[in-house]
C-alpha positions, 0 to 999 in steps of 0.5 A: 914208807911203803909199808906205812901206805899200803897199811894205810890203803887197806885200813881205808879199804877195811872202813870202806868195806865195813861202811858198806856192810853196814849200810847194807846190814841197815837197809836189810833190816829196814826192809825186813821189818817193811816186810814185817810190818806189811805181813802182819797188816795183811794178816790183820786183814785178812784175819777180819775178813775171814771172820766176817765170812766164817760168821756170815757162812753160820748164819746161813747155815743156821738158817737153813737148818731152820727153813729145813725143819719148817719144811720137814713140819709142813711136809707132816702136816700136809701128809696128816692133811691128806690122811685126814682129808677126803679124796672127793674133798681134795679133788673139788678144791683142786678143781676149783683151783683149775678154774680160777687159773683159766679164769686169770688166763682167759682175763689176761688174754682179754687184758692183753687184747684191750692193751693192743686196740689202745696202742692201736688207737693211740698210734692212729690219734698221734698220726692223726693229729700229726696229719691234721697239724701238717693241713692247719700248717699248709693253710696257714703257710698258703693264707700267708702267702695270699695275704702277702701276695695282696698287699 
């Protein structure tokens, strides 16, 4: 009877372990496959987002590869101006540049000091008007204090 027991515990214990394993076989292929399914979302992301900048990183690229060759054309042709042009030529226009930037400065100055006598008017009318405000406010108070006085 023994024997029948004891065959019958281990036989309980061999399902036991078994269900077990199994459970644990089941749980580890779900979170595998979790993992999976997350790695390749992942991959997808980052594959479009890669891409994204890979293009946009082109379009930079290409871009000054242009703005390069417009400069080298200009740079050529301002050389072949130089050339071209006369010395006296080059130094009266660049004198009259000298005066139109003094000009444009000694305007702003100008501006600038217009600006300040403005804030300056406009501070002594807002005190102004605040003090004038402050007497009709004190007449009126001292007429209505008279006025109550009277009666």
């Amino acid at each position: 009877m023994e024997s029948k027991e004891t065959q019958f515990e281990s036989s309980s214990e061999e399902k036991s372990v078994s269900v077990h394993e199994t459970e644990n076989q089941s749980e580890n292929e779900s979170q595998r496959l979790q993992s999976e399914a997350l790695a390749k979302a992942l991959s997808s992301t980052l594959t479009t987002v890669i891409k994204e900048f890979d293009s946009k990183a082109q379009q930079t690229s290409t871009s000054q590869d242009h703005l390069s060759q417009s400069l080298d054309r200009l740079t050529r042709e301002l050389d072949k101006l130089l050339e071209d042009a006369p010395l006296p030529f080059i130094m009266q226009h660049a004198a009259k540049i000298s005066i139109v930037r003094k000009r444009v400065s000694s305007l702003n100055s100008v501006l600038k000091s217009v600006q300040r006598r403005l804030d300056n008017i406009d501070r002594m009318l807002s005190v102004g008007a605040s003090h004038q405000h402050q007497q009709q406010q004190q007449q009126h108070d001292k007429a209505t204090t008279e006025h109550s006085g009277l009666q």
